[in-house]
SEZA-108149 format. One record per residue (C-alpha): residue number from 1; x, y, z; residue in three letters. Coordinates in nm, 3 decimals. Example, Ala and Ser with C-alpha at 12.3 -4.5 7.8 and 13.67 -1.06 7.14 Angstrom:
BEGIN
 num       u       v       w residu
   1   1.230  -0.450   0.780    ala
   2   1.367  -0.106   0.714    ser
***
This chain:
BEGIN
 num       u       v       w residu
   1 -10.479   0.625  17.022    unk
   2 -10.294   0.852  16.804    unk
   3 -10.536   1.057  16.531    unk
   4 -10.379   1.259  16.216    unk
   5 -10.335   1.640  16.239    unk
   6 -10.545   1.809  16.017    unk
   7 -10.494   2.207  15.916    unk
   8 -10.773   2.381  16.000    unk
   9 -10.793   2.540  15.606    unk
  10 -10.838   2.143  15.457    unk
  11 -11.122   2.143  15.701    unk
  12 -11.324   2.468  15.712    unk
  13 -11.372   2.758  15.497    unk
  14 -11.245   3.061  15.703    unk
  15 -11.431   3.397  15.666    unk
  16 -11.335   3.692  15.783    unk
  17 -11.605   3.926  15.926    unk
  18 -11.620   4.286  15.832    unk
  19 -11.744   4.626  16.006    unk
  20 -11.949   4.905  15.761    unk
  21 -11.846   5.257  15.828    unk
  22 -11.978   5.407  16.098    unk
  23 -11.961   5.740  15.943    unk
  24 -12.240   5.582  15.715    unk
  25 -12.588   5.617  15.871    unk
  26 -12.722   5.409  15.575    unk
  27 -12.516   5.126  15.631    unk
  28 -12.690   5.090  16.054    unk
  29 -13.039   5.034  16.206    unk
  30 -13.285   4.771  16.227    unk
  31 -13.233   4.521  15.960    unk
  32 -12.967   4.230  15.964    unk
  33 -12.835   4.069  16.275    unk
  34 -12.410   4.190  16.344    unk
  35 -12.239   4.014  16.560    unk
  36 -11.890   4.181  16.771    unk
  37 -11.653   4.043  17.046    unk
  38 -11.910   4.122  17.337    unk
  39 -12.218   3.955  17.186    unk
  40 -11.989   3.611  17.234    unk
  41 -12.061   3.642  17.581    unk
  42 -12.389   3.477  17.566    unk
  43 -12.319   3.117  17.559    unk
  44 -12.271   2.847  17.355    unk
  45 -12.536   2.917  17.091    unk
  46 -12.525   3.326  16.961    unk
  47 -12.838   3.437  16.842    unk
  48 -12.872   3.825  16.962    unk
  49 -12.662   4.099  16.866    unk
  50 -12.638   4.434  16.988    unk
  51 -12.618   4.630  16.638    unk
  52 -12.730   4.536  16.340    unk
  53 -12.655   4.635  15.966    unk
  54 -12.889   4.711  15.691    unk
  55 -12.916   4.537  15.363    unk
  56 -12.778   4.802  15.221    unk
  57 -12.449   4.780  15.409    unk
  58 -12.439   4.429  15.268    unk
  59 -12.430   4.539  14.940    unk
  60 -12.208   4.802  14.916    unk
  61 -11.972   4.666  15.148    unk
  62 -11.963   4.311  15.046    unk
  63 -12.034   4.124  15.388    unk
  64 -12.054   3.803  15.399    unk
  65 -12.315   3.633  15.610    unk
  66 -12.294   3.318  15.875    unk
  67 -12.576   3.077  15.833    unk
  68 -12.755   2.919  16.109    unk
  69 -12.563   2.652  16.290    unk
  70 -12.176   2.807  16.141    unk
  71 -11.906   2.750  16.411    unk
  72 -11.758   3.097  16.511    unk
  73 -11.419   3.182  16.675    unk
  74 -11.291   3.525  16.783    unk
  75 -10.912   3.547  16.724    unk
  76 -10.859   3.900  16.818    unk
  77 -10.904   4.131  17.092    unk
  78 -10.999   3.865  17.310    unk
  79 -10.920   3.503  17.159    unk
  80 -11.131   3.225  17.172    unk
  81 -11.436   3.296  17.195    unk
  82 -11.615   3.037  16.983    unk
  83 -11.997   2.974  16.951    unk
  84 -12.280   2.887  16.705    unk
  85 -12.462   3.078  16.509    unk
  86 -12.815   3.010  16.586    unk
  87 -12.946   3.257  16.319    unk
  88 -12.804   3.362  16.001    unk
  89 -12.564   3.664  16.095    unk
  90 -12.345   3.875  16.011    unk
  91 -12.049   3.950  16.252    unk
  92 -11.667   4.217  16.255    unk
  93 -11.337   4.160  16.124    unk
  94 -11.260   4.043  16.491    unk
  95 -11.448   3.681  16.428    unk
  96 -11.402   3.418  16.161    unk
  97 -11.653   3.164  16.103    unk
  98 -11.562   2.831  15.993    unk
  99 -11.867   2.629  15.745    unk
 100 -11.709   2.277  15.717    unk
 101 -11.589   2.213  15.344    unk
 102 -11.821   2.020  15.107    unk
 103 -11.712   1.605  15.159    unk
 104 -11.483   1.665  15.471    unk
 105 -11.617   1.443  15.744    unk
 106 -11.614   1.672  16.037    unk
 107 -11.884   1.715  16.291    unk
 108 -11.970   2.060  16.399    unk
 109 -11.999   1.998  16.776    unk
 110 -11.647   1.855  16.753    unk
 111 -11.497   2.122  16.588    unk
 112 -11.678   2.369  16.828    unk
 113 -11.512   2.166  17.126    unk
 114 -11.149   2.113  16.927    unk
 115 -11.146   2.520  16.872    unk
 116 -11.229   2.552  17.246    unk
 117 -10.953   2.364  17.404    unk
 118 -10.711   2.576  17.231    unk
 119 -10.807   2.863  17.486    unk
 120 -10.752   2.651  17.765    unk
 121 -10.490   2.764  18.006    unk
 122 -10.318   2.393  17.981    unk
 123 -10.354   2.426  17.611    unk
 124 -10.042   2.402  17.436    unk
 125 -10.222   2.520  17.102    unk
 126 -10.285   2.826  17.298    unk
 127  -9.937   2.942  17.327    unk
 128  -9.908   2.868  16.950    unk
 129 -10.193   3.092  16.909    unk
 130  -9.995   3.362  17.079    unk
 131 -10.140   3.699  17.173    unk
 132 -10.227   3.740  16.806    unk
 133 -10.378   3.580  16.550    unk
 134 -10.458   3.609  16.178    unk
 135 -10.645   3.407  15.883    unk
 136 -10.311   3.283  15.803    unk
 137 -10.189   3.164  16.130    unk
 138 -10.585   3.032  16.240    unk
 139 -10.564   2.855  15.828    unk
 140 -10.214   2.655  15.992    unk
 141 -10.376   2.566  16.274    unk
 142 -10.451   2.187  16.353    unk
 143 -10.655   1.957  16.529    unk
 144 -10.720   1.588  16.560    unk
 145 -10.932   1.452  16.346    unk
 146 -11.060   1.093  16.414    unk
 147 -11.314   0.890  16.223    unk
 148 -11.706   1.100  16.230    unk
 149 -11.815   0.836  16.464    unk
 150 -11.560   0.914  16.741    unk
 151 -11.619   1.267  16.670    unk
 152 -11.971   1.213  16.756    unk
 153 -11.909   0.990  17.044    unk
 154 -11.639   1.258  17.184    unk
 155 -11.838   1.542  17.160    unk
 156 -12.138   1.380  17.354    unk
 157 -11.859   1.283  17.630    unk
 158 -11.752   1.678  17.646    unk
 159 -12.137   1.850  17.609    unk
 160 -12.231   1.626  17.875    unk
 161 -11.900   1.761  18.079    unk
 162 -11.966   2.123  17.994    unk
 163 -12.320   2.075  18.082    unk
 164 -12.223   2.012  18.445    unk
 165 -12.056   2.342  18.504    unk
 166 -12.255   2.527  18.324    unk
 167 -12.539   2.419  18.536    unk
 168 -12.319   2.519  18.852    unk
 169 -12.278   2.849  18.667    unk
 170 -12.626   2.903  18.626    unk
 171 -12.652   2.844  19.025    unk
 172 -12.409   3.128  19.094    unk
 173 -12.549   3.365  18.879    unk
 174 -12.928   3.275  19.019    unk
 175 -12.762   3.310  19.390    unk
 176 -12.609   3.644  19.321    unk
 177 -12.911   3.772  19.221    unk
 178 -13.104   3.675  19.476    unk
 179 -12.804   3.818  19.699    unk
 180 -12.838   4.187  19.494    unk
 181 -13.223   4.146  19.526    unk
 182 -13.260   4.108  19.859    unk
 183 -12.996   4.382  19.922    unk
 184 -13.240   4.620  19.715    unk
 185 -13.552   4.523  19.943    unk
 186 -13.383   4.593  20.242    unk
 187 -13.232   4.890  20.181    unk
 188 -13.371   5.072  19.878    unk
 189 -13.202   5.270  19.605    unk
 190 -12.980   5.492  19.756    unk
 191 -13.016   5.771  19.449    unk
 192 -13.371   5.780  19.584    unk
 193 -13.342   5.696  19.966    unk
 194 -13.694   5.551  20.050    unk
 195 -13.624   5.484  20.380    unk
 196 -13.481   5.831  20.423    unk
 197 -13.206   5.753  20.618    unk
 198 -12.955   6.035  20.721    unk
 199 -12.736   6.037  20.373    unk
 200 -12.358   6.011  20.510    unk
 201 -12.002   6.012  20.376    unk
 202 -11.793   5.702  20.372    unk
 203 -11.488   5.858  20.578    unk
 204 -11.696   5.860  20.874    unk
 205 -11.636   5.526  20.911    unk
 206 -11.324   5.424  20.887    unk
 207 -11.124   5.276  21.164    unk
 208 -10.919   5.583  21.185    unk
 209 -10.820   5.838  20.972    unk
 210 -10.458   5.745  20.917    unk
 211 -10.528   5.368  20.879    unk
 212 -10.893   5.382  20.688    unk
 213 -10.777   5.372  20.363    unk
 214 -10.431   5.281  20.188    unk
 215 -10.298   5.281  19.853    unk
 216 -10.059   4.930  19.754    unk
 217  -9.714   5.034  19.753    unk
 218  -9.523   5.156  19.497    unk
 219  -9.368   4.964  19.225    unk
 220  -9.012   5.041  19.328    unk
 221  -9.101   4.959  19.672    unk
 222  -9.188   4.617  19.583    unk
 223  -9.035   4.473  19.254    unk
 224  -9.135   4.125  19.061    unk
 225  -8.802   3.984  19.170    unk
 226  -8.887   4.010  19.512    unk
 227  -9.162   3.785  19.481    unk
 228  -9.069   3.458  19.595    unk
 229  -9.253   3.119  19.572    unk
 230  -9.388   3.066  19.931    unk
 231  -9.375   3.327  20.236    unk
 232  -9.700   3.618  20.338    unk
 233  -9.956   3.634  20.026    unk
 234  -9.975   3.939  19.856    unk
 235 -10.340   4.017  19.717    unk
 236 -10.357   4.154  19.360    unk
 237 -10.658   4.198  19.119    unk
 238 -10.723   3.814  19.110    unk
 239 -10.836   3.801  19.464    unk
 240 -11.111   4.005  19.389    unk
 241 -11.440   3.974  19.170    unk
 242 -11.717   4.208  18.976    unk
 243 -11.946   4.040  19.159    unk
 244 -11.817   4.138  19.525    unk
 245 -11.602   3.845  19.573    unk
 246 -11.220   3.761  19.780    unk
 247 -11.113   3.462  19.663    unk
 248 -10.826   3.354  19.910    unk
 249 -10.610   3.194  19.659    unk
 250 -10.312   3.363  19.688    unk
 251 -10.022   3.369  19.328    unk
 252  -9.794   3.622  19.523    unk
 253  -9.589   3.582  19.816    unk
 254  -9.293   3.777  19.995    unk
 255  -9.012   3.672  20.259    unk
 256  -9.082   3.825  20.621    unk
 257  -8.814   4.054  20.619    unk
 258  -9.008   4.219  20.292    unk
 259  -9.312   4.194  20.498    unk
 260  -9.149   4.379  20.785    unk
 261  -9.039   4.638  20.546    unk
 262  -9.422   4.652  20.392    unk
 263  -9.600   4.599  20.723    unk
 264  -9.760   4.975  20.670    unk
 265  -9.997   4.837  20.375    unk
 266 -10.050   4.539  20.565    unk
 267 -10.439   4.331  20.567    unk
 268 -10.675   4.247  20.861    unk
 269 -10.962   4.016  20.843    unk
 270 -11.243   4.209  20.761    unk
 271 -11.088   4.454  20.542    unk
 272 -11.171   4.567  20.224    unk
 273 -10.963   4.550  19.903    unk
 274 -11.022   4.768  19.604    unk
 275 -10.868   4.744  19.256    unk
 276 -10.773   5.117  19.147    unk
 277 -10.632   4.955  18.812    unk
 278 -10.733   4.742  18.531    unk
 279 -11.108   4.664  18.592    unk
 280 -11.155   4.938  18.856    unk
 281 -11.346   4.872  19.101    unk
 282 -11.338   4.491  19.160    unk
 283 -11.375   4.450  19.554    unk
 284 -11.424   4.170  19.845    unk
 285 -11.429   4.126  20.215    unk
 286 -11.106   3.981  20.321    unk
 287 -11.163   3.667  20.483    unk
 288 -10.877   3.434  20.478    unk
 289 -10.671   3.166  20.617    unk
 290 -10.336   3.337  20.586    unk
 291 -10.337   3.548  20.924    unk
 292 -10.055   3.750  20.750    unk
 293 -10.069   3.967  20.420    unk
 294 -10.030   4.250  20.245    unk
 295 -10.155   4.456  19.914    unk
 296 -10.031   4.485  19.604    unk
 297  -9.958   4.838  19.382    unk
 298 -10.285   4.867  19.175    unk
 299 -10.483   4.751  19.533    unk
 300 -10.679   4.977  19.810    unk
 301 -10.707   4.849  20.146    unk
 302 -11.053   4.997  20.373    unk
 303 -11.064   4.933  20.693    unk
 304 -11.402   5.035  20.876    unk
 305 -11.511   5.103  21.256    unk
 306 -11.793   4.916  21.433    unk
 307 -12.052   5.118  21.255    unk
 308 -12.085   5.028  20.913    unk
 309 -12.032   4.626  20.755    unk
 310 -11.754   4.541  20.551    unk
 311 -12.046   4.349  20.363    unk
 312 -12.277   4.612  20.342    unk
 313 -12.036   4.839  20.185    unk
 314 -11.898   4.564  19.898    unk
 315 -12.263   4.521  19.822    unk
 316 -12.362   4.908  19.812    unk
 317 -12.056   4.900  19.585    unk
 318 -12.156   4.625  19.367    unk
 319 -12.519   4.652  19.329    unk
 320 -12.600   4.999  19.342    unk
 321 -12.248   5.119  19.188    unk
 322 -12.485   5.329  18.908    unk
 323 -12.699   5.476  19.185    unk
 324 -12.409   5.633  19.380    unk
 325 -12.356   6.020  19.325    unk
 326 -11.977   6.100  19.201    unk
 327 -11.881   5.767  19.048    unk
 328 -11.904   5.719  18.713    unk
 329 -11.909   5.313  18.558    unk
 330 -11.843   5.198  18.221    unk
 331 -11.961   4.975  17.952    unk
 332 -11.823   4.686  18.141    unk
 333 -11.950   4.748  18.444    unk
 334 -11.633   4.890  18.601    unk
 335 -11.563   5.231  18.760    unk
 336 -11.407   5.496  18.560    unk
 337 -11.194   5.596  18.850    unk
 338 -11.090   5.467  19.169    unk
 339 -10.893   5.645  19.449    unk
 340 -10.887   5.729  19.852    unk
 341 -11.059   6.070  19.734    unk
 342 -11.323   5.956  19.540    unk
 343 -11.380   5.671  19.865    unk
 344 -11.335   5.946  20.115    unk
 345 -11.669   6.128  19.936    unk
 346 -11.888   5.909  19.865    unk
 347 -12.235   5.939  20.049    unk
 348 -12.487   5.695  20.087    unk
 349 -12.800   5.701  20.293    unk
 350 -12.678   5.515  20.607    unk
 351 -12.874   5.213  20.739    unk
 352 -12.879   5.115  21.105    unk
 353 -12.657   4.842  21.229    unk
 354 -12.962   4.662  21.284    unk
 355 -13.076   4.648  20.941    unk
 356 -12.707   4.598  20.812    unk
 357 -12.720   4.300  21.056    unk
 358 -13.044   4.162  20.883    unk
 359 -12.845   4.140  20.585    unk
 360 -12.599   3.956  20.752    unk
 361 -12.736   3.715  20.918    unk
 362 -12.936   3.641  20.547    unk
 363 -12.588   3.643  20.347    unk
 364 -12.395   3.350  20.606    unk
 365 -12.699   3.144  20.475    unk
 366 -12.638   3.236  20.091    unk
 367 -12.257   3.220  20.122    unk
 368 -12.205   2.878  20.270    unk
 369 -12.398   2.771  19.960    unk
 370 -12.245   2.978  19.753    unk
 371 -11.920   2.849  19.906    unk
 372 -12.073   2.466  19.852    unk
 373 -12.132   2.552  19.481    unk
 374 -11.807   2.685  19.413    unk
 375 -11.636   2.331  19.564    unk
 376 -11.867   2.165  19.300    unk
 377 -11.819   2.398  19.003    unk
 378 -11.460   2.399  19.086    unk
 379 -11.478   1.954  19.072    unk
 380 -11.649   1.994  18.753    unk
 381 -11.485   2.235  18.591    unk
 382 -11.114   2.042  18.624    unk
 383 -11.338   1.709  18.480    unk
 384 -11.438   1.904  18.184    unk
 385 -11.049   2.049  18.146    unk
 386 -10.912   1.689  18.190    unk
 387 -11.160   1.543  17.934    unk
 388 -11.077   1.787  17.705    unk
 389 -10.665   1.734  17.731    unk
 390 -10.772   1.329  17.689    unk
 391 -11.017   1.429  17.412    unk
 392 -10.747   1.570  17.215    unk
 393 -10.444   1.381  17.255    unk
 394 -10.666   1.088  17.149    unk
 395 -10.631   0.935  17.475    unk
 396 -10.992   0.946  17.629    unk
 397 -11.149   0.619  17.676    unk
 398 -11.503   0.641  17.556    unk
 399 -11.668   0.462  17.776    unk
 400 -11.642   0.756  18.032    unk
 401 -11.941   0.892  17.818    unk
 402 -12.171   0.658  18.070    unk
 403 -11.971   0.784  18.370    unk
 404 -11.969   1.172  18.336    unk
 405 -12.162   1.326  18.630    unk
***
């Protein structure tokens, strides 16, 4: 069924946030809630803010304020991003929120959903978006727009959807942290070392000196047009996760004579690979089905002896990454730095193999459900990205609303 396009400026109102000066201490404190980019990671419904403004820096700077239950979409620095506002709020010159005109029939859940697709990677509003975006591009945007009914009935189809995965989401969080927990209990904070185990240096571990760590090559040693379609995966930054993760889905791949060329940065099961660029510090045990592979430039490959975990090491990494001496993390969570000097140095209070084994044997548990989960989350989160493409083009049949899940 075929619905008109409607510009998103004869549907919503769009205002544009705005920041104070921070050179004025008058205009920040406890007062008014502000919301910025990195308070949209909360979820669906955005009700705390990091910052707030005063009352003052309303009135002298003329910001204008998002009511409870205002639809709000980030369109720079990182675009789309959209949410409610569950309290009246004020929020940067980053995020527009969109109150729905006086007599336009549009229903707020639909327009949250209709503003979400467009970030979705099969999206073809999102390569009309571009990398930018403005009031005058977002006004020129459009979206379907059915009768309120079918609005209604479409959004219940896609909350019910995004309900699904967000409850496998939930799961993976709650398993993490009981991963990071039990981590903590067995082997303490290593700033403090309650066990007071011998502290030791990470190069005393390594499978050998030459071979225990290794940069990616460099970029002239390995250009984008020598990547070819199928061949030996090449591991880049989106093998790896913050949260101590190799996912073996390899994008790269090069011919065997370029791995025979490259065999030097080669990958073994077991070893550990490091991103020294972008979000530093993203790691993972390799554990793949490719038997063959290398790493990429911005990549570092550890390879350890019998004496210390692959595991154990990720996790020290991960969980205790503001407890280790000499490395510095920022805002986000990543490291400042990353390098085969600043690996080489780092000490740690070193467990025995026995208790590393503990951990182990208490992590093959957690991962195959972890592994279960992601099968699931992975199911439900291509239902919810189909539902949306059919939602859109007017071509979801509505009875599916009985069949979600």
């Amino acid at each position: 069924m075929s619905w008109p396009l409607v510009k998103l400026q004869d549907l919503v109102e769009i205002n544009i946030g705005r920041t104070p000066s921070r050179d004025n201490p008058k205009f920040w404190g406890k007062g008014l809630s502000w919301l910025s980019i990195r308070d949209m990671n909360q979820g669906k419904f955005l009700s705390k803010t990091a910052e707030q403004i005063t009352e003052f820096a309303v009135k002298e700077t003329n910001c204008k304020i998002a009511k409870k239950g205002t639809v709000l979409f980030s369109f720079k620095l990182s675009i789309g991003k959209v949410g409610f506002a569950e309290i009246d709020m004020f929020h940067n010159e980053a995020i527009a929120a969109m109150p729905i005109k006086k007599d336009v029939e549009l229903c707020e859940e639909y327009l949250y959903f209709a503003l979400l697709q467009m970030d979705s990677s099969k999206s073809t509003d999102r390569a009309v978006m571009g990398a930018t975006l403005n009031k005058k591009k977002m006004a020129e945007l459009e979206i379907p727009l059915p009768p309120l009914a079918t609005q209604k009935q479409i959004a219940a189809v896609l909350e019910k959807a995004d309900q699904l995965r967000k409850g496998c989401q939930q799961m993976e969080q709650e398993l993490n942290s009981l991963a990071q927990s039990v981590f903590i209990e067995l082997f303490g904070d290593p700033l403090i070392n309650p066990k007071g185990w011998q502290p030791r240096t990470l190069n005393e571990f390594y499978a050998s000196p030459k071979t225990g760590t290794k940069c990616g090559p460099f970029g002239s040693a390995l250009k984008k047009e020598e990547f070819v379609d199928s061949g030996i995966p090449v591991w880049n930054m989106s093998n790896i996760s913050l949260t101590g993760e190799f996912i073996d889905s390899p994008t790269l791949w090069i011919t065997e004579d370029k791995y025979k060329q490259l065999e030097s940065y080669d990958v073994l099961q077991g070893d550990v690979i490091i991103s020294r660029a972008g979000t530093v510090g993203k790691m993972g045990v390799v554990s793949s089905e490719y038997d063959r592979s290398i790493i990429s430039t911005n990549l570092i490959r550890v390879r350890f002896g019998n004496d210390l975990l692959p595991l154990y090491f990720v996790c020290l990494m991960t969980y205790c990454k503001t407890r280790l001496k000499r490395l510095k993390v920022g805002d986000d969570g990543s490291f400042s730095h990353m390098n085969t000097g600043i690996l080489d140095n780092i000490e740690f209070p070193y467990p025995p193999m026995k208790e590393q084994l503990k951990y182990m044997k208490f992590r093959e548990n957690l991962d195959l459900q972890l592994g279960n989960l992601n099968q699931l989350k992975g199911e439900h989160e291509s239902s919810f990205n189909s539902l949306m493409q059919k939602a859109f083009k007017g071509e979801l049949n509505l009875n599916e609303i009985e069949k979600v899940g």
